[in-house]
C-alpha positions, 0 to 999 in steps of 0.5 A: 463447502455444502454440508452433505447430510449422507455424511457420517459423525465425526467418528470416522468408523463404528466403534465395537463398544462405547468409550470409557467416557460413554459408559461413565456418563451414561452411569453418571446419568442413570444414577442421578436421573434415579437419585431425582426419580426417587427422591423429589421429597425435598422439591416437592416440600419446598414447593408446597411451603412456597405455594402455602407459605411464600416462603421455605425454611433453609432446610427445604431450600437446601433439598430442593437446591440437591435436586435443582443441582442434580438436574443441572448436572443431568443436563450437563452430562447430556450435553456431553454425552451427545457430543461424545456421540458426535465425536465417536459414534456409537456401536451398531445395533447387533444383527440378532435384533429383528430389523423392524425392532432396531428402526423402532428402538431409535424412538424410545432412544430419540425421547429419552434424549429429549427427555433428559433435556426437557427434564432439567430445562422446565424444572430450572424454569419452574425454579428459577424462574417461577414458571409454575406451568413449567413445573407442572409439566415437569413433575406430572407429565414429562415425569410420568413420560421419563418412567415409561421411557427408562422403564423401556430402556432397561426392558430393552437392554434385559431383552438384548442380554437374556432373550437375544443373547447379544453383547448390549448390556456389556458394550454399556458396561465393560466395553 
């Protein structure tokens, strides 16, 4: 059988909102992509002790093992969410969207996806693996990236509940 790319998920009709699961891992991301955000203090003193020092105390490990662990689990949650993707779809964008805006809301939705990925794999590079490049690119540039990004994101959503009216916000929330 020749794959057809005109073919649809595995979801054979567009659902009106997201399934309970889509909702709760995506609130699962967004708190633990928030909590990291937020809180790199443990990584960033066990960073500094291991390039002054060559070594941490256990409480600095112990942080940077919370947002090692937090990390993974983003990864994890990803994962899942892209399969539950597949699986069930996802809601059409509303038509109150201008059409040029739903096309150009797919690229901040393609990177922040991309983003959660390359988040947790250059921070377990960098971690794990010692790759220091890794860890540069992680904590400056592709963090710097991610704000913007989730930044646009809840900037979209606001758009869509306050200025378009649409049922975005709540497709996200209660269903």
């Amino acid at each position: 059988m020749a794959f057809d790319r005109r073919q649809k998920p595995l979801a054979t009709t567009t659902p009106p909102s997201f399934s309970l699961p889509q909702r709760v891992l995506h609130w699962l991301t967004a708190a633990l992509v928030f909590f990291n955000l937020l809180f790199p203090d443990g990584m960033n003193a066990w960073n500094r002790s291991i390039k002054q020092t060559g070594a941490a105390t256990a409480d600095q490990v112990a942080s940077a093992n919370i947002h090692a662990y937090a990390g993974i689990a983003i990864l994890v949650l990803v994962a899942l969410r892209l399969l539950l993707r597949l699986v069930h779809g996802v809601p059409e964008a509303p038509p109150q969207e201008p059409a040029l805006l739903r096309l150009a809301a797919k690229i901040p939705e393609g990177t922040l996806y991309l983003l959660l990925v390359a988040m947790p794999v250059t921070g377990i590079a960098a971690y794990y693996l010692g790759y220091e490049g890794a860890g540069d690119l992680h904590a400056d540039v592709l963090k710097a990236i991610l704000w913007v990004v989730v930044a646009a994101h809840v900037l979209g959503a606001l758009a869509h509940q306050f200025y378009w009216k649409t049922n975005v916000l709540r497709r996200m929330t209660v269903g």
